[in-house]
Every structure is written in C-alpha cells, then in structure tokens.
Residue, then its C-alpha position, 0 to 999 in steps of 0.5 A: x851184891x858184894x863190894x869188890x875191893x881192887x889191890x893193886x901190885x903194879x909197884x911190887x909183883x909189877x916190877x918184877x917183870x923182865x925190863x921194868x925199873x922204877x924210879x922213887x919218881x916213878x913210882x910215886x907218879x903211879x901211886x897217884x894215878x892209881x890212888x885217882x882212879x880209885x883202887x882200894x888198896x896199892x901194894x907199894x913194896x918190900x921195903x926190907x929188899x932194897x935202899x930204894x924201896x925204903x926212900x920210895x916209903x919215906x917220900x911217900x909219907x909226905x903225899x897225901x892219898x884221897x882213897x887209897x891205903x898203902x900197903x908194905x909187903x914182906x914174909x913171915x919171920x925166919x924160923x931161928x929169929x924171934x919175931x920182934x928181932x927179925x929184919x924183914x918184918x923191922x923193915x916193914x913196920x918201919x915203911x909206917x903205913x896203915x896196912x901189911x901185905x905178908x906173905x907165907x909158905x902154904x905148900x907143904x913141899x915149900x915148907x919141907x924142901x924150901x924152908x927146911x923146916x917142919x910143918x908144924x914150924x911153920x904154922x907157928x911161924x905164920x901165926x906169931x908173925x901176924x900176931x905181932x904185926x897185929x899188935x902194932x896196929x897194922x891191918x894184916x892181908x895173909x897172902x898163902x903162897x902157892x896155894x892152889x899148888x899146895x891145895x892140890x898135893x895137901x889139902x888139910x894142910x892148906x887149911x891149917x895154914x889159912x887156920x893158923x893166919x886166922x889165929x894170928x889175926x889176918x883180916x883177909x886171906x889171899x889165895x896164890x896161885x904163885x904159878x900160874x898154872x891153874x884153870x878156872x873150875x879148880x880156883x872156883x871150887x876151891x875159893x868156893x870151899x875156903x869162903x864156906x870154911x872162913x866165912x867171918x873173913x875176906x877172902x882173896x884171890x892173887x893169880x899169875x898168866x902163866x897159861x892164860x888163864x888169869x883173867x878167868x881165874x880171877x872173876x871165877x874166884x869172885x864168883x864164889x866168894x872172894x871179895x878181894x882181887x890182886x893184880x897188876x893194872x895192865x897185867x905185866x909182872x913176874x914171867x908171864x905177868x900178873x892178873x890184869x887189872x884193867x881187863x878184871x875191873x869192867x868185866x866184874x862191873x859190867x858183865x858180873x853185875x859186881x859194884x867197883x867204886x872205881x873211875x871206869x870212863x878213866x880206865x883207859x887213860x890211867x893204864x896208858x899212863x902207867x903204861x908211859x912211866x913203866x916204859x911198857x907199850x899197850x897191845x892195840x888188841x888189848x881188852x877194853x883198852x887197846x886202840x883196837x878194841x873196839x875198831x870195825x873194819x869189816x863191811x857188815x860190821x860197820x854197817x851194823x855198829x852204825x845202826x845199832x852198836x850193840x850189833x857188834x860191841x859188847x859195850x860202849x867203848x865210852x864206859x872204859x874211856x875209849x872210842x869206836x873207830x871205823x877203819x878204813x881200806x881200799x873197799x870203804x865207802x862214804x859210810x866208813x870214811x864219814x865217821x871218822x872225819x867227822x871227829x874233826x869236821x862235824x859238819x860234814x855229812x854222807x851226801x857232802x859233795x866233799x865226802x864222795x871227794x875224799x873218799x875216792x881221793x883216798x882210794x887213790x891213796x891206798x892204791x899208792x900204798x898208803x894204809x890210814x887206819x893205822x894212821x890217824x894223825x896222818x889221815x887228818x891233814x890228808x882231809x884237811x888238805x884235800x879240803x883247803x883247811x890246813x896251812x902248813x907250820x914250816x916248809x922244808x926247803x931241803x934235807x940231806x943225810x951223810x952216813x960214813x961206813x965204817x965207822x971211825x969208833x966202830x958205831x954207826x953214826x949218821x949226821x943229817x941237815x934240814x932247812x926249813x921256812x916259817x913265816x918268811x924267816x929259814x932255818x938250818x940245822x944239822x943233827x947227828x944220831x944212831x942211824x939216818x932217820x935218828x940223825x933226821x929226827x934231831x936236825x928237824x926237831x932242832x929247826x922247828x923247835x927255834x919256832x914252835x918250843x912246845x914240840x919238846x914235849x913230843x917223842x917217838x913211841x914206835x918206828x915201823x917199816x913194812x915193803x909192800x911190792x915184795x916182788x920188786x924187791x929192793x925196787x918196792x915201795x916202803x911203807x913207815x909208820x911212826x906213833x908219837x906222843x905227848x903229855x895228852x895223847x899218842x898218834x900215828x903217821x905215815x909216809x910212803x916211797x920207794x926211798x926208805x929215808x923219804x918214806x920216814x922224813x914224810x912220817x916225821x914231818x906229819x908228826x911235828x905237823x899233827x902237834x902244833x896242829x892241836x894247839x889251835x884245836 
C-alpha cells in the first residue's frame, strides 16, 4: 500500500478562517503538538504577507522537530520581475526551511482576467519560479490553484501547467480544489488521469467545504492515486473550512486500509488542544472525535453496544483516543447508569443494592429537571454523595449579588459577595463582572483560590441556559450548564432552579468541586 503523507495548514490556510489569531506562541505550541502527533509535513506560513509570520520562522529556527518538516508558503513570481528579485519568493527563502509550498494559477480564467497576463506567460512563470527555489536546494510541492475549477473549463491547460511545474522541478503536484465546490466522482476521476499523466511524481490533493464534500473529496483523490493529503487538523479555514484532517486520517487508515504513521490513540487530544489554542470549540458531534461521537442513548443500542460493540460502533472509539458513553435519561436502567459510575467506582456491579439506589435517585432527578448526560462532572458528585463518598472542599455559607440599572458608564455592571468555610476558617470576598453570574464566578473563585491556588488553571468554556416548564413562563424551572477546563480535560456541570442566578451558582459551585476533586483522583 501507498504510504500516505499528511500536510498540515492549520497555521496557513487555517488562519484565514473568520475569528482565528495566532500569536508567534501559539503558533509554535501547534507546531509541537503537531510535530508529536506525527504529521509529515506542517505549512507554517507565508512569511512574505506579514512581520509576524517572519518572527514565527525565525523563532522557529530554534525548535527542534523529531519528524515534521516545515514548509513556507508563497506564489509564483510576478510577471514584470525576475525571479532572483521578486519579493515574495526573498521572503520565503528567507524563513530557511528545508521545503517550499508554492502556489500558481491553474485556471486559464485566473491567468487572463486575474493576473492579466498571457497564458504562455504564465507557464513561463510557474516553471522558472520552481527552478530557482530549486536551485536553493529547496523541496518544491507545486500547489495548482483551482485546479478542478480550471480542468472543468480547460482541461489541456491544466495539464500544461502541472507539465510546466514538473519542467521547473516540483517534487509534488498538489491539486486545488480553491473553491470548494466539487463532488467526489469529479476530484476521483481527474486525480485518477493526472497520477496516470505524471506517474514518476507525487500527486496531491488540497480541498475546501464549501459543499460539504471535502472529507469525501479527499479520501476519493487518495483512492486513485494521491499520496499527499492537505487540510487543516479540525478542518476550520477559509469560508466553509478546509479538508479536515482528523476526520480524513482514521478514515484512510482505518476504513481504506491506507498506512498513516501517525499517533491515532492521541487524535482526539491533539485536535482538542489545538482546538484550545485556536480558541475554536469542537462540535459534540464531530467525527471520531467529538464527545458524542461515540455516545448511545437509545435502549436497543445500548443494550446492544454492551453485548458486542461492533453492533453499533464503527470502531473502538479507543484507537482515535475517545471513549464510549452511555447516556442517561428518565428511561435508563441499571444497565445504563452502571457503565458510567463504574469510571469511578469499578466495583460496583448491576446486582449492587446501591446501583437500584441510584438509579432511581436519578430518575427523582430527571423529574426535577436535572439532564446528566450532559453533565458528567456533576453526575459524579451526585453518586458519590448519594453513596457518602464525598466531603465537600468549601461550604458556602451565603452569597449575594447587586445589579445597578442603569448603569452609571452605560454598561452593566454586576458586583456579588460570597462567604465560604473551609476547615473551620471563612472567607469573604467581593467580585465584579460583566453580569450577575461573571461577578459570582470572580467573588468564588477569589475565596476559594485563598485555599485551594490550583483552581487558577480552571476557566469557563461555555454557559448555557435552557427553561424547561416553557408553559409556566417566567415561572419555569431554569436549567445551566457550564463546561469548564483545565491544563487535562473539560467538563460539565449542571444546576437547576426556578432562580436563574441560583440555578448558575449551583453550576459553578460543582465546577470548583469537581477540580479539586481530581487532585485526589
């Protein structure tokens, strides 16, 4: 089989998707994570389009990869400039790394309408562009732009221009689909004709999401001959989002039989990390690894993945570093609450008289309004403290919070105070914020903290609210759930009341208990 290399542009094509920013820091953090988990090649970026790519590659001089090769990115050469004087391409000789990304026009319409140029320009172009990036002693991947695009409304063209980067020297042909809007049996066929045209070179394949179809696209171009796959790790980027690499890698491996030498039992860690630093959350649906990708709720489907797994997982969720869960609601028997308390009291079993206990405590629960499947951290304490296991951290001994309306500066500001008991010793602190439950959150974090300083790892991910008796209108029960995390792991509380704010205090208040909980884990 076909080795299948991986080419990372979280750090390019990545970061122009709406709302990302690196930093150099954060961008270096990814280059290791990506780098440990065992990509062939990481497109670093254009160290020609700004300052702060140009720092990132110099800093970047100074780490030390055990796999990777970074690659700068960068166009062809301007028409009216000789190679050896053109900015862009002194800029990215200057980033010193071992391999070039360059990108050139493919589509005849680009050349003649973009570029404003002749067609046989730009073949002259594309070919002494890669010549002299080759004569520096870079490996050269020629990225066609548009290329499906440009196959469509001029196939020999296309071909000319692979022809003219192969005269120039490129190592690898990357075929674009720049806009996304390809399906599947075109990208196969056309990958298909290009390796048969080009066999003594590497062909790749570059797709966007604008239909959905990148995933597909890019397992399709595999199929029939590409050996190189680029995309970003969890797939954001330009509009829709690039190919997305965590979802691409275990279907090559795992349902196309492909070799990856990659680190699959870290997949999920590695997207949640970069998901972290890129400030982008992971949807609980996301294949292979989103929280629920591998979840069961159904009665027939649990009691079907807990005979024999394969009945409704198309993998163990253990080779992409996830985990099975059972969810749980006002229908769940002892065969679906055991599972998951026997993460943390194995030895427990169904005929455990406090299995029966718990679960119909929990149904007592639902009942009342509580929903733990989406509430991991705050279903454990509610075992352990039905069971006498757990002794609380800290006591609140009362809380209050102040809203002025209006607002003296015209934005609201909150202001809250708590008092807390540890060990015998209180606690009164006062906190300010952007709303009632940021002014809580800062009051209680500030008491606790005077106890318990490893909490200052610990911030909120997500705050949502859902009113569950809609017919008793401002009357209803309020359901909160807030997802935390720290340098390990996130998860998720819940509270419940008819009081909004208390609803919201019981949620933080099994957040701050759930992480010092896991020091004595």
């Amino acid at each position: 089989m076909r080795k299948i290399e991986i080419f990372d542009s979280t750090l390019r094509d990545g970061s122009q998707g709406e709302g990302i920013s690196f930093s150099v820091q954060d961008k270096l953090n990814i280059v290791k994570k990506l780098d440990e988990f065992g990509v062939t090649y990481i497109e670093a970026g254009n160290p020609g389009s700004n300052p702060k790519d140009l720092r990132f590659f110099e800093a970047l001089k100074d780490v030390s990869l055990k796999q990777a090769k970074i690659c700068a990115f960068g166009s062809t050469a301007r028409s009216n400039i000789p190679v050896e004087e053109d900015k862009n391409l002194i800029s990215l000789l200057s980033a010193e790394t071992p391999c070039v990304s360059v990108f050139g026009k493919s589509w005849d319409l680009h050349v003649t309408e973009i570029l404003k140029i002749s067609l046989e320009e730009n073949l002259r172009i594309v070919t002494e562009t890669l010549a002299y990036l080759k004569s520096k002693g870079k490996e050269v991947i020629f990225d066609a732009e548009h290329f499906f695009d440009g196959y469509k409304a001029n196939p020999e063209y296309t071909m000319k221009v692979l022809g003219a980067a192969v005269s120039g020297g490129a190592e690898v042909l990357c075929l674009c689909d720049t806009n996304g809007g390809c399906i599947p049996d075109f990208i196969g066929k056309v990958t298909s004709e290009v390796c048969k045209a080009f066999p003594q070179l590497r062909v790749g394949i570059h797709c966007h999401d604008d239909i959905g179809c990148a995933t597909a696209n890019s397992v399709v171009a595999v199929q029939n001959g590409a050996v190189q796959v680029q995309g970003t790790f969890i797939g954001f980027g330009e509009r829709c989002g690039n190919a997305d690499l965590s979802t691409i890698m275990p279907t090559l491996a795992f349902k196309c039989g492909f070799p990856l030498a990659v680190d699959f039992s870290n997949l999920k860690q590695t997207a949640r990390t970069i998901g972290e630093i890129s400030n982008v959350r992971i949807h609980r649906n996301h294949p292979y690894i989103g929280k629920s990708a591998f979840a069961h709720k159904g009665g027939m489907h649990i009691d079907g993945v807990q005979k024999l797994p394969a009945s409704f997982e198309h993998i163990d969720p253990a080779l992409v570093g996830n985990e099975r869960k059972f969810l749980l609601s006002e229908v769940s028997g002892r065969g679906t609450v055991l599972p998951r308390i026997q993460k943390f009291l194995p030895f427990l079993t169904k005929q455990s008289p406090e299995t029966g206990m718990i679960t119909e405590e929990l149904k007592k629960q639902e009942y009342n309004g509580y929903q733990y499947e989406g509430a991991d951290a705050s279903f454990e304490l509610f075992v352990k403290k039905q069971l006498g296991l757990w002794t609380p951290h800290f006591h609140v001994i009362m809380y209050k919070v102040i809203d002025d309306f209006p607002a003296p500066d015209g934005e609201q500001q909150s202001n809250a105070m708590v008092k807390i008991e540890v060990e015998g010793k209180t606690e009164l602190t006062c906190g300010s914020g952007n709303g009632p439950v940021n002014a809580l959150d800062s009051a209680l974090r500030t008491a606790i903290g005077m106890f318990y300083p490893e909490i200052s790892d610990m911030h909120l991910l997500d705050y949502k609210v859902r009113v569950i008796d809609t017919g008793k209108a401002t009357d209803a029960k309020t359901r909160v759930l807030i997802e935390s995390a720290d340098m390990d792991s996130s998860f998720t509380t819940i509270g419940v009341s008819t009081d909004i704010i208390e609803a919201s205090f019981m949620a933080l208040m099994d957040s701050f208990e759930y992480k010092l909980s896991k020091k004595e884990l």
